[in-house]
C-alpha positions in Angstrom: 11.9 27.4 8.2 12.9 29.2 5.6 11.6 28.5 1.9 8.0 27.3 3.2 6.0 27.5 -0.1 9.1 25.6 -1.4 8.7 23.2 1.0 5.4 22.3 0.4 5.5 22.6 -3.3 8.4 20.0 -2.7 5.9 17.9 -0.8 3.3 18.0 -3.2 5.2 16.4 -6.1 6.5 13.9 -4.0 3.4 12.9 -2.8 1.8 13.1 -6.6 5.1 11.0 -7.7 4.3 8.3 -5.0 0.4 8.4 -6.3 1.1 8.3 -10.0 3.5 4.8 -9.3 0.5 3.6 -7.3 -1.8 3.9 -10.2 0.9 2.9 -12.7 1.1 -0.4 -10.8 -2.3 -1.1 -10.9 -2.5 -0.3 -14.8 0.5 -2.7 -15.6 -0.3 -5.8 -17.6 2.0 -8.4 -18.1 4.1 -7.2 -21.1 7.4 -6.3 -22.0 10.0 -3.9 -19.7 9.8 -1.6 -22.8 5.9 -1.0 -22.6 6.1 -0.5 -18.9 8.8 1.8 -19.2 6.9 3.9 -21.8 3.7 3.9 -19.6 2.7 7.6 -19.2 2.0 6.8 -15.2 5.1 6.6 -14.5 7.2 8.8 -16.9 5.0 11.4 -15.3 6.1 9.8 -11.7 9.0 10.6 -12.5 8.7 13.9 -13.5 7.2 14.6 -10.5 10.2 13.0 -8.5 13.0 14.7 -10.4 11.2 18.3 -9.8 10.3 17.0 -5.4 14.1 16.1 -5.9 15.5 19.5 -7.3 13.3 21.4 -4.8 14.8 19.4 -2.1 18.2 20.2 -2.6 17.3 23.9 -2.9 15.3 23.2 0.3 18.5 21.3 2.0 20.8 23.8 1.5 19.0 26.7 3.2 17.5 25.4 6.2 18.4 23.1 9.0 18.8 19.7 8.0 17.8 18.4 11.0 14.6 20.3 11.3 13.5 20.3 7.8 13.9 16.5 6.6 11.8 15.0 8.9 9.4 17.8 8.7 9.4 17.1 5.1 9.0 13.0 5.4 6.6 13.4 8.1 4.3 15.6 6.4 4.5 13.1 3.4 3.7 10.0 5.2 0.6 12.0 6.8 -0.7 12.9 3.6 0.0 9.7 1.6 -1.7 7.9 4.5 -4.5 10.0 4.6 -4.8 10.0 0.7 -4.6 5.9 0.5 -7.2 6.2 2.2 -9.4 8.4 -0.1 -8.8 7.5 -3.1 -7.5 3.7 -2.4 -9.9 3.0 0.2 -6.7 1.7 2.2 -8.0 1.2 5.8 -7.4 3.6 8.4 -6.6 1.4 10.9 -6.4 2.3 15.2 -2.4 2.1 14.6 -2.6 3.8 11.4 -4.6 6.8 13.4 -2.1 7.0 16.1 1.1 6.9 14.2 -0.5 10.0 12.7 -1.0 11.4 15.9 2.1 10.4 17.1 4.2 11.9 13.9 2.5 15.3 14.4 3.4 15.6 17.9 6.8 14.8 17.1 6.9 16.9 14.1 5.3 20.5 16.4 7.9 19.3 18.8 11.2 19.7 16.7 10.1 22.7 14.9 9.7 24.7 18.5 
């Protein structure tokens, strides 16, 4: 793969984007679509999306697409898992723990 500090930069927001909404979601109070609009959680989400999304393109257009995409949603599934789990205390359930195992295996096998 080419463009592999890209890749995980790419990663990396996405995965921040997906943990900011978490948090936002858990911060919003019942008010008004203007206030949870405004809330810094998720303009920041955002943020982090558009610059994951921009990457991605970048990303897209130099490499295989089939190769790198589901590299790219694999590796952030793992990592949101295993980060739900850290700083949520989300269980890590048996099928949880295999779907990880399962997603890396297929994730070694198509970049061979």
């Amino acid at each position: 793969m080419k463009s592999l500090y890209l890749i995980i930069i790419a990663i990396a927001f996405n995965v921040s984007a997906q943990i900011l909404i978490k948090l936002a979601g858990r911060d919003i109070q019942p008010s008004s679509l203007l206030q949870q609009l405004f809330n810094p959680l998720l303009i920041l989400a955002l943020t982090a999306y558009g610059i994951s999304f921009i990457l991605t393109v970048f990303i897209y257009g130099r490499n295989e697409l089939s190769i790198v995409a589901p590299f790219m949603a694999g590796s952030t599934f793992l990592i949101i898992c295993v980060l739900g789990h850290l700083i949520f205390n989300e269980p890590m359930t048996l099928s949880k723990f295999f779907g990880i195992i399962l997603m890396i295996l297929g994730m070694t096998t198509i970049l061979k």
